[in-house]
GUGUFI-98862 format. One line per 8 residues: their letters; for each residue x, y, z of C-alpha. Coordinates in Angstrom, 3 decimals, decimal comma. Layout:
N
A) X Y Z; ...;
***
This chain:
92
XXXXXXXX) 0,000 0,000 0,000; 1,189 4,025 -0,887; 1,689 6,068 1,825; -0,491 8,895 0,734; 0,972 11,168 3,873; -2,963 12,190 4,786; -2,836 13,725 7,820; -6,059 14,578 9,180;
XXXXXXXX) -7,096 17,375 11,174; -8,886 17,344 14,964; -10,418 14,644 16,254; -10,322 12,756 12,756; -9,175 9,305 11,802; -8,156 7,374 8,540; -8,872 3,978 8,436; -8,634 1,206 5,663;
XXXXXXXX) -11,446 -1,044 6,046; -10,624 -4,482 6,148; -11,736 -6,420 2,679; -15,402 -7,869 2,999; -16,047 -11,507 4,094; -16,207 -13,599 0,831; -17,571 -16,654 2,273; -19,409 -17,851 5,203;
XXXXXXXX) -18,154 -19,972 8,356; -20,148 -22,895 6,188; -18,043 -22,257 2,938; -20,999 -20,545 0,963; -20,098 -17,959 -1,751; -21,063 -14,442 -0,753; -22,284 -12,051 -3,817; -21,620 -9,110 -4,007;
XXXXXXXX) -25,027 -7,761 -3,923; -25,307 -9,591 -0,064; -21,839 -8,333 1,496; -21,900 -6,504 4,920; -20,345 -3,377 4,733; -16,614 -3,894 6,944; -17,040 -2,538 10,309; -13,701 -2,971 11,236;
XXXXXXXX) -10,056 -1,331 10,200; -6,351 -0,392 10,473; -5,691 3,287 11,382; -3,776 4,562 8,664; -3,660 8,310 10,099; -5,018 10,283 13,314; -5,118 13,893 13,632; -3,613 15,737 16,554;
XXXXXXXX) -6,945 15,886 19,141; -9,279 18,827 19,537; -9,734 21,311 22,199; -6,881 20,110 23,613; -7,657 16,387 24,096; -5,064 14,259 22,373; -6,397 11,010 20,637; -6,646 7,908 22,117;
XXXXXXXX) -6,136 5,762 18,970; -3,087 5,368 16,962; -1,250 4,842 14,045; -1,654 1,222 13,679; -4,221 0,085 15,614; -7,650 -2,501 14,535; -10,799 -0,391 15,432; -14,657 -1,416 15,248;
XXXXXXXX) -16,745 1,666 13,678; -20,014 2,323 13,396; -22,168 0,947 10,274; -22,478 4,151 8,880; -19,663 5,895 10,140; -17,548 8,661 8,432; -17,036 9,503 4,963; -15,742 7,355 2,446;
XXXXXXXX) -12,485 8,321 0,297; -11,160 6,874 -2,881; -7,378 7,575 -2,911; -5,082 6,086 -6,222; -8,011 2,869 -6,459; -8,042 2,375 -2,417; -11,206 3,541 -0,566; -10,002 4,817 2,639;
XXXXXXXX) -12,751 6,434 5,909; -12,318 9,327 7,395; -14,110 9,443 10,723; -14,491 11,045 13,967; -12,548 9,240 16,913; -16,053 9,416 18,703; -17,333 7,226 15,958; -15,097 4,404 17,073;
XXXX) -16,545 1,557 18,695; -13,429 -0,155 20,143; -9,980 -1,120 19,874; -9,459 -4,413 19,408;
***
């Protein structure tokens, strides 16, 4: 993967979604059409904090987002999220 040196501003985060489940536990074939949307990525990039509060996520780390979290980027063919740190579930 490019480093695309994105550096976010505030409270924001980049993350690269990790790829969509192709098959089930059971082996079926997934279609397209029937995928889940990833809930769950790699920060790529965190901006500095707001108001004074640094960030509690990092470079680095796997994070669970909400379903409909952030905004989606398309970056050079990858599709990259920008969100909120408050939109982040967890850290796994």
């Amino acid at each position: 993967m490019k480093n695309h040196n994105l550096k976010p501003i505030g409270d924001r985060v980049v993350i690269l979604p990790a790829p969509a489940e192709e098959k089930t536990s059971g082996g079926i074939i997934i279609p397209d059409t029937a995928k889940e949307k990833p809930q769950r990525g790699e920060v790529i990039a965190a901006g500095p904090g707001k108001d004074g509060n640094l960030l509690t996520v990092k470079e680095g780390d796997i994070v669970l987002y909400g379903k409909y979290a952030g905004q989606q980027l398309d970056l050079e063919g990858v599709e990259y999220l920008i969100v909120k740190e408050d939109e982040i579930l967890a850290i796994l």
